[in-house]
C-alpha beads as a LAMMPS data file, in Angstrom:
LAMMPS data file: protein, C-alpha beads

218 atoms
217 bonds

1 atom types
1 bond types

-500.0 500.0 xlo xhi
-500.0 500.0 ylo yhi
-500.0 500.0 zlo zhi

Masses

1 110.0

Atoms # bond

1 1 1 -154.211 397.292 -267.333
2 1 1 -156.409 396.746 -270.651
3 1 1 -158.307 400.094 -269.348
4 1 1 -154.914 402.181 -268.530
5 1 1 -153.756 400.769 -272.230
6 1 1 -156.249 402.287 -274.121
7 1 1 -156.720 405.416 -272.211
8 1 1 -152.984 405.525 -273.332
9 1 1 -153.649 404.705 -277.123
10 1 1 -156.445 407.416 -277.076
11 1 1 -154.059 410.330 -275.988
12 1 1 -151.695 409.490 -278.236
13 1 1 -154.048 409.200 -281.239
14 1 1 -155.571 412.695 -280.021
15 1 1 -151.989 414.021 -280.013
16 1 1 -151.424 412.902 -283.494
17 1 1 -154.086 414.968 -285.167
18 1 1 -152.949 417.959 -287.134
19 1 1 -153.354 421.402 -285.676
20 1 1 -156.049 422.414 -288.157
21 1 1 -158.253 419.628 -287.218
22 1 1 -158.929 420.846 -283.619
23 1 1 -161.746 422.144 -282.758
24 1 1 -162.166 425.563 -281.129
25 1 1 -165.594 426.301 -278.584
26 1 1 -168.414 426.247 -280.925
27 1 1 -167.111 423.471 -283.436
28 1 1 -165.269 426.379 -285.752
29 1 1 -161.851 424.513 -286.852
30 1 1 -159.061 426.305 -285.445
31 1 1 -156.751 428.322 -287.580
32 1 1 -153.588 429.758 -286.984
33 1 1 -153.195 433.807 -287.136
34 1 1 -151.787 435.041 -290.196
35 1 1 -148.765 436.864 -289.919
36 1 1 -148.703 439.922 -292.474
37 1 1 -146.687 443.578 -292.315
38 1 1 -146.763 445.747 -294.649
39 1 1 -142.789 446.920 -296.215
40 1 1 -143.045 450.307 -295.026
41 1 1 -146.058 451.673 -293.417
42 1 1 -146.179 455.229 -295.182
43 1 1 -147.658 455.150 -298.983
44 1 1 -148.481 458.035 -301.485
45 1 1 -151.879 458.299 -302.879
46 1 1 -151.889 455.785 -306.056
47 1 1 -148.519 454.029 -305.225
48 1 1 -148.169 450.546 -304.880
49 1 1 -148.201 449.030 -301.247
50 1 1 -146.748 445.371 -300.640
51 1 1 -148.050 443.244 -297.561
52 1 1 -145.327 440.357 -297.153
53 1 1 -146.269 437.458 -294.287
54 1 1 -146.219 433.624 -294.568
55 1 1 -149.708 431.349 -294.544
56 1 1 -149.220 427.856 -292.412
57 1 1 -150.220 424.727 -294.874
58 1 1 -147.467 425.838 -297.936
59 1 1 -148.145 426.707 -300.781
60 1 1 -151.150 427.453 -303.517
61 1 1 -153.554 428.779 -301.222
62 1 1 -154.937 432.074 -302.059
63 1 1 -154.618 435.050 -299.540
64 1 1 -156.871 438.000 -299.532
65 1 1 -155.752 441.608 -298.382
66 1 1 -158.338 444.019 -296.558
67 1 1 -157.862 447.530 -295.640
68 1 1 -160.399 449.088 -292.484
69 1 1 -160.710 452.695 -292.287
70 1 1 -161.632 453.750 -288.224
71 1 1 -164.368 450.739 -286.942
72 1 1 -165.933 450.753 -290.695
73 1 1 -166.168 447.673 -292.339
74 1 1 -163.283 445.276 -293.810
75 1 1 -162.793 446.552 -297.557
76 1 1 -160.856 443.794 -299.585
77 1 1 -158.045 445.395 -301.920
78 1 1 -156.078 442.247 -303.342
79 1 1 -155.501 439.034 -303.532
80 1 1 -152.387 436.866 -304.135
81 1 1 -151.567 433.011 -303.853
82 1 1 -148.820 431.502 -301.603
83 1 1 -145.609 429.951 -303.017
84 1 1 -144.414 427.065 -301.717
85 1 1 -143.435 427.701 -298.194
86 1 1 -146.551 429.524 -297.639
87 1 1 -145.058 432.949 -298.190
88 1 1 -147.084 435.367 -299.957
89 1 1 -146.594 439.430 -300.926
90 1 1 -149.735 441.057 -301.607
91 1 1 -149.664 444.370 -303.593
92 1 1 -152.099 446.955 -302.858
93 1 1 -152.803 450.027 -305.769
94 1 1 -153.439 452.514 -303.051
95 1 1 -156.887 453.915 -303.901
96 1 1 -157.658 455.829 -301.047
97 1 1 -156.449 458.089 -298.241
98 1 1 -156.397 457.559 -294.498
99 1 1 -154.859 456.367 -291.604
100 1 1 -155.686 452.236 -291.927
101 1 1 -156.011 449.192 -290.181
102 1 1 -154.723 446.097 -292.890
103 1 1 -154.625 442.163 -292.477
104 1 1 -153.879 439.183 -294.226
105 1 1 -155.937 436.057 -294.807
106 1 1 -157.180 432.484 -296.473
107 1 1 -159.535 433.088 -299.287
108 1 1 -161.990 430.218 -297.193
109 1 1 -165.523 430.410 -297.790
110 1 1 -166.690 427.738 -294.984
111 1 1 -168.153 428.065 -291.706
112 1 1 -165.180 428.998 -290.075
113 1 1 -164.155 432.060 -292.346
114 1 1 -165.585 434.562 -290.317
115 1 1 -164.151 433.297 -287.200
116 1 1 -161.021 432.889 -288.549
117 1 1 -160.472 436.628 -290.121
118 1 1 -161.422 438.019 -286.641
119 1 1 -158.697 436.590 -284.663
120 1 1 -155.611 437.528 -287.559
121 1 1 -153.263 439.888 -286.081
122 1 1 -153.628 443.530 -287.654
123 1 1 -150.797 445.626 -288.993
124 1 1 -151.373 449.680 -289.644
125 1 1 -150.469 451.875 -292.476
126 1 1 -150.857 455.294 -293.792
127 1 1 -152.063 456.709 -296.940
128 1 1 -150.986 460.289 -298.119
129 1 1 -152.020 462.305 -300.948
130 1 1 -150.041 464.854 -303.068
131 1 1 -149.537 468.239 -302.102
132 1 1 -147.529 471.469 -302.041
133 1 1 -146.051 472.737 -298.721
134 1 1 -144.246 475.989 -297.765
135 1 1 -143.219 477.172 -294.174
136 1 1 -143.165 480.205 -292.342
137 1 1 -142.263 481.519 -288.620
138 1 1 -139.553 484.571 -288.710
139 1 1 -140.793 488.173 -288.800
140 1 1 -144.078 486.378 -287.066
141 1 1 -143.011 485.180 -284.185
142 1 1 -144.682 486.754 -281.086
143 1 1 -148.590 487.204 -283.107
144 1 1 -151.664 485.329 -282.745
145 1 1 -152.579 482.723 -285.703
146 1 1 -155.777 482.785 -286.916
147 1 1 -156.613 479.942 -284.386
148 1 1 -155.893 481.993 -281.250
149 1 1 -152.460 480.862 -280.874
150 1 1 -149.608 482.478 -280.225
151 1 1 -146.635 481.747 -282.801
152 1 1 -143.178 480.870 -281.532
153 1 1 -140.264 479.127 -282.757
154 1 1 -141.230 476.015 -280.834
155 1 1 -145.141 475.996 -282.222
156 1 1 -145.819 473.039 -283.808
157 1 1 -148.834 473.189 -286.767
158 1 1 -149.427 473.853 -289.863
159 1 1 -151.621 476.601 -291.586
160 1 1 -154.552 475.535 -294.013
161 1 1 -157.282 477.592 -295.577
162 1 1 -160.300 474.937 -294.700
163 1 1 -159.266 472.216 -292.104
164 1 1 -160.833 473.555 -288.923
165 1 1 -158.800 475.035 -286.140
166 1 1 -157.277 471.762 -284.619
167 1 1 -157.908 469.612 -286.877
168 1 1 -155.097 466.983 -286.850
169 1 1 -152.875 466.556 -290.345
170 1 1 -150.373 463.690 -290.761
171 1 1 -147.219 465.195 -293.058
172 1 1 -145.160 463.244 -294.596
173 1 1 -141.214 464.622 -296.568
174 1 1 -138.808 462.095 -297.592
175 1 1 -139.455 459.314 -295.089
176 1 1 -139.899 461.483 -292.001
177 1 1 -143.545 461.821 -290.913
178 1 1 -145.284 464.422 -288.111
179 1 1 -148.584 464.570 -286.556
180 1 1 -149.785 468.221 -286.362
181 1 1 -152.919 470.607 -285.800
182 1 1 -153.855 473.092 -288.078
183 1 1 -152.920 476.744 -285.567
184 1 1 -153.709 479.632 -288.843
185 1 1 -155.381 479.887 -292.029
186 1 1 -152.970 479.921 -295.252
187 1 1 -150.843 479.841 -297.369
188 1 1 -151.913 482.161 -300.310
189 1 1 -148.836 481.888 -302.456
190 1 1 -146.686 479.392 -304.426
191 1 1 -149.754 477.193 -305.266
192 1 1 -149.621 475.546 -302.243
193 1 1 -152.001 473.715 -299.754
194 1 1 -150.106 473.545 -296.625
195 1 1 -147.966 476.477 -294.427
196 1 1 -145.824 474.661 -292.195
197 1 1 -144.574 476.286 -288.796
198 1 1 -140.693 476.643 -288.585
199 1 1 -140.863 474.063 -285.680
200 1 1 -142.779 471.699 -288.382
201 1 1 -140.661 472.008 -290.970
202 1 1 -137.337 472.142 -288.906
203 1 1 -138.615 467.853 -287.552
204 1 1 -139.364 467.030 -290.817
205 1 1 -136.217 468.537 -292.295
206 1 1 -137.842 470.553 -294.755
207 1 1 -136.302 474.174 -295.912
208 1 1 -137.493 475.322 -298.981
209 1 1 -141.085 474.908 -300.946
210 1 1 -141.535 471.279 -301.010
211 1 1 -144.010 468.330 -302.159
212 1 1 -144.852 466.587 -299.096
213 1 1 -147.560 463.696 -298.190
214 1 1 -150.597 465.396 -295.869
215 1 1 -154.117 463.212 -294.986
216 1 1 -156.368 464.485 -292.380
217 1 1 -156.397 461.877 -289.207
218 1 1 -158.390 463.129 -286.810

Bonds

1 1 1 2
2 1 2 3
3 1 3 4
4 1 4 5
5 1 5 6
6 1 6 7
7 1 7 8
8 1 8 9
9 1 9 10
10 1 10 11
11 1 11 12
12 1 12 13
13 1 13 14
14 1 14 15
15 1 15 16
16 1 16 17
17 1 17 18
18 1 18 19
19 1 19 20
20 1 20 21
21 1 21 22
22 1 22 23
23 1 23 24
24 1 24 25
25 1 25 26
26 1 26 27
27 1 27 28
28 1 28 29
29 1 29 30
30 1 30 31
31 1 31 32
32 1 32 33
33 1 33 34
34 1 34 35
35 1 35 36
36 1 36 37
37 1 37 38
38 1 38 39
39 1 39 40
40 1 40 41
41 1 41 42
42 1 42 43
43 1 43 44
44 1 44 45
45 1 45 46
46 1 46 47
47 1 47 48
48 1 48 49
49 1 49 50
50 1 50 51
51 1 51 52
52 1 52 53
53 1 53 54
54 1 54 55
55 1 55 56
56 1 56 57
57 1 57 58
58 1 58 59
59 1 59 60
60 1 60 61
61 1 61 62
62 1 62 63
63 1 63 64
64 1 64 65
65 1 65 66
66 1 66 67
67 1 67 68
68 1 68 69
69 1 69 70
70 1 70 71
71 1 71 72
72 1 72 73
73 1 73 74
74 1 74 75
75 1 75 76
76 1 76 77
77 1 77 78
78 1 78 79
79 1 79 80
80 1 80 81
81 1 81 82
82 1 82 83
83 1 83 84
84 1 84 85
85 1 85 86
86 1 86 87
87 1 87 88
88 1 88 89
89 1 89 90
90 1 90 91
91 1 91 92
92 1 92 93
93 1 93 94
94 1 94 95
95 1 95 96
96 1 96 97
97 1 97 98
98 1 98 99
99 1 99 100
100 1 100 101
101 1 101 102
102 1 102 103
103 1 103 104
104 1 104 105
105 1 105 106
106 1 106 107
107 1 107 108
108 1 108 109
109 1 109 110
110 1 110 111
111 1 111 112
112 1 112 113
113 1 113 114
114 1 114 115
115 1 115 116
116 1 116 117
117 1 117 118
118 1 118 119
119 1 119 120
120 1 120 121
121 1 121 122
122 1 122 123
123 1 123 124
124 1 124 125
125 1 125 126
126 1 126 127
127 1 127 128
128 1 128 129
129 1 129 130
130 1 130 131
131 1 131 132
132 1 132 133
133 1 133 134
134 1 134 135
135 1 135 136
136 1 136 137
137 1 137 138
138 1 138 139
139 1 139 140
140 1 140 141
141 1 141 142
142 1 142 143
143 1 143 144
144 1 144 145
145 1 145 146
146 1 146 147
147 1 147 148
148 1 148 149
149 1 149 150
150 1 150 151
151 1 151 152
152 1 152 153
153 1 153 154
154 1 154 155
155 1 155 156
156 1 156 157
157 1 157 158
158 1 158 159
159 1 159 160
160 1 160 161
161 1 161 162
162 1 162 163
163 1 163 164
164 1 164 165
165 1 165 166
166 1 166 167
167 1 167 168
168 1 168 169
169 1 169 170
170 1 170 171
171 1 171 172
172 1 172 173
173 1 173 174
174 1 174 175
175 1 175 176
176 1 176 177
177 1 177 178
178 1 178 179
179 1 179 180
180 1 180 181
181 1 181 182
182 1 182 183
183 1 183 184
184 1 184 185
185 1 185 186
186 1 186 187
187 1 187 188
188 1 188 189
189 1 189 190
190 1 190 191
191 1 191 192
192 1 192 193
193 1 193 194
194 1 194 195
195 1 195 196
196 1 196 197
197 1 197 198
198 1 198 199
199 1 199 200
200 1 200 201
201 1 201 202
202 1 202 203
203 1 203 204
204 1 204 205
205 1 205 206
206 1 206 207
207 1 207 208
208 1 208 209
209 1 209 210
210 1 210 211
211 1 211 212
212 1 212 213
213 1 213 214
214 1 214 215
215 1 215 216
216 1 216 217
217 1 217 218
């Protein structure tokens, strides 16, 4: 009975210790995920980009934000501190374009830091730079593009004067966002960067000269 007693006292002393003071294999102390998203995951070049989540263990601590481009490294772009219920909203100057991978998590500087950042869950987001669009299709329809394609109403590209054939271009107009290859070379009017197929424009919404969001993503 004495034995069975504290066998019983043990579990129950082991089931009283706070989360955070297990151990995970390898003696790193175990931390739960953070969960981070950003408020909308489409940003112009230089705007400001807010990552909202909620840190277990309330408030004060300080949260770090990192941005990852592809598999390069982890590239920290702010910092902000919890408030009391452990929320946090971490605002990112957008300093660079791309298609990125973004998390959330404790400023700790401790053995377990490392660990810890690898297992948060990752959110994505897009950054677009400025530019100048226009569109075309009518009167063209049935001719080859300068990429060997031919152009219908239902093509779906865009026309650039230095992508590479195929290259894949992320545009963004008012909210709405398409992934599309570059099919001809253009446009050479209006100042602008991008020539937008009818089929292009038509999904995005767009029907005159516009100032749209483009990065290159593949």
């Amino acid at each position: 009975m004495n034995r069975l007693r504290l066998i019983a006292l043990f579990c129950a002393a082991l089931c009283a210790l706070p989360v955070a003071a297990l151990a995970s294999p390898g003696g790193v102390a175990y931390q739960e995920p953070v969960a981070a998203l950003p408020a909308t995951d489409a940003v112009l070049l230089g705007h400001v980009m807010h990552v909202r989540g909620s840190l277990p263990g309330g408030g004060g601590q300080t949260v770090v934000l990192e941005r990852r481009a592809a598999d390069g490294p982890w590239v920290q772009v702010a910092t902000t501190v919890t408030a009391g219920d452990g929320a946090f909203d971490a605002a990112w100057k957008t300093n660079a374009t791309g298609h990125f991978d973004l998390r959330a998590r404790p400023a700790t500087t401790d053995g377990a830091a490392a660990a810890a950042a690898a297992a948060q869950q990752n959110s994505t987001a897009t950054v677009y730079r400025r530019a100048v669009a226009t569109w075309f299709g009518p009167g063209f329809y049935g001719h080859r593009t300068a990429c060997g394609q031919r152009l219908t109403h239902r093509l779906l590209g865009v026309a650039n004067r230095t992508l590479p054939c195929g290259t894949k271009v992320s545009v963004l107009y008012r909210g709405r966002a398409i992934t599309v290859p570059v099919v001809d070379r253009g446009p050479f009017g209006h100042g602008a960067s991008y020539d937008l197929t009818a089929a292009t424009a038509q999904a995005l919404g767009m029907t005159v000269t516009s100032r749209i969001g483009a990065v290159r993503v593949g």
